[in-house]
GUZA-943468 format. One record per residue (C-alpha): residue number from 1; x, y, z. Coordinates in steps of 0.02 Angstrom, whole numbers. Layout:
N
{NUM,{X,Y,Z}}
...
//
This chain:
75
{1,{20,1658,-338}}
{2,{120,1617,-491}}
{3,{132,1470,-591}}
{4,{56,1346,-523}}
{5,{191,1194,-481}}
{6,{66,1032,-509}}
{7,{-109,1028,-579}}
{8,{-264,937,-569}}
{9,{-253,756,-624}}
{10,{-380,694,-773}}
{11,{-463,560,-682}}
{12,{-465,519,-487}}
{13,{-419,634,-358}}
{14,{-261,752,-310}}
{15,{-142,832,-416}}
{16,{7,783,-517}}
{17,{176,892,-543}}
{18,{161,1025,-692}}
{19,{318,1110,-674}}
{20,{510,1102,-658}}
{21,{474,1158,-445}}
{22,{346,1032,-430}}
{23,{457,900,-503}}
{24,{591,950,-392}}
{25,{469,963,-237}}
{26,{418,786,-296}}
{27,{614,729,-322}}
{28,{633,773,-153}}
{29,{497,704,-45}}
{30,{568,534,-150}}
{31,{742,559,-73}}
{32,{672,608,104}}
{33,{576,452,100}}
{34,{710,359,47}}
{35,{836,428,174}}
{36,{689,393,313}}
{37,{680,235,298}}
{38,{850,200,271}}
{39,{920,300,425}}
{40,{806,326,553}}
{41,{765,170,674}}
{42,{619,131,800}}
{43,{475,185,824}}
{44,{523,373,748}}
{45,{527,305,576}}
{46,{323,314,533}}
{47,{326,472,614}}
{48,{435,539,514}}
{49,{380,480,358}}
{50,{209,523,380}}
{51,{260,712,409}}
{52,{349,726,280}}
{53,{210,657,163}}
{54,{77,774,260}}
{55,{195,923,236}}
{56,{231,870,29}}
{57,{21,864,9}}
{58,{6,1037,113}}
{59,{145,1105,-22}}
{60,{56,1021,-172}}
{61,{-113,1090,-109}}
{62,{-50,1264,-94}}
{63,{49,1277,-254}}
{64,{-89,1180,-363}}
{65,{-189,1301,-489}}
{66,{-361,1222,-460}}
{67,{-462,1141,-309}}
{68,{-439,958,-260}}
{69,{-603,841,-308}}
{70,{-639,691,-380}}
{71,{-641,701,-580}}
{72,{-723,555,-679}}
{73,{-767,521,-853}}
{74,{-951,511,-815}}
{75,{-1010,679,-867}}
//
């Protein structure tokens, strides 16, 4: 697999960017967004968005070195 692009957060649940790709993955889902809402119009505009979010969290989740939980300090 590689480096892995974004790693497990501390505390809470997901993953966080670890590495120059998952910064730039991160960069740009943020300009995507951005250029969603900006450009597209009616009733296409969630959809869109909320691809593009489901496809960034199916690219984190595949390119993350360890599972996604929830991680607490109360060990």
């Amino acid at each position: 697999m590689g480096k892995p692009w974004f790693e497990a957060k501390r505390f809470g649940y997901g993953v966080s960017p670890a590495s120059r790709e998952g910064w730039i993955a991160t960069a740009v889902l943020v300009l995507l967004v951005l250029l969603d809402v900006t450009f597209v119009q009616g009733v296409l505009r969630w959809p869109a968005g909320a691809g593009l979010i489901l496809a960034f969290a199916a690219l984190a989740y595949a390119k993350s070195g360890s599972g996604w939980r929830w991680r607490s300090s109360d060990r």
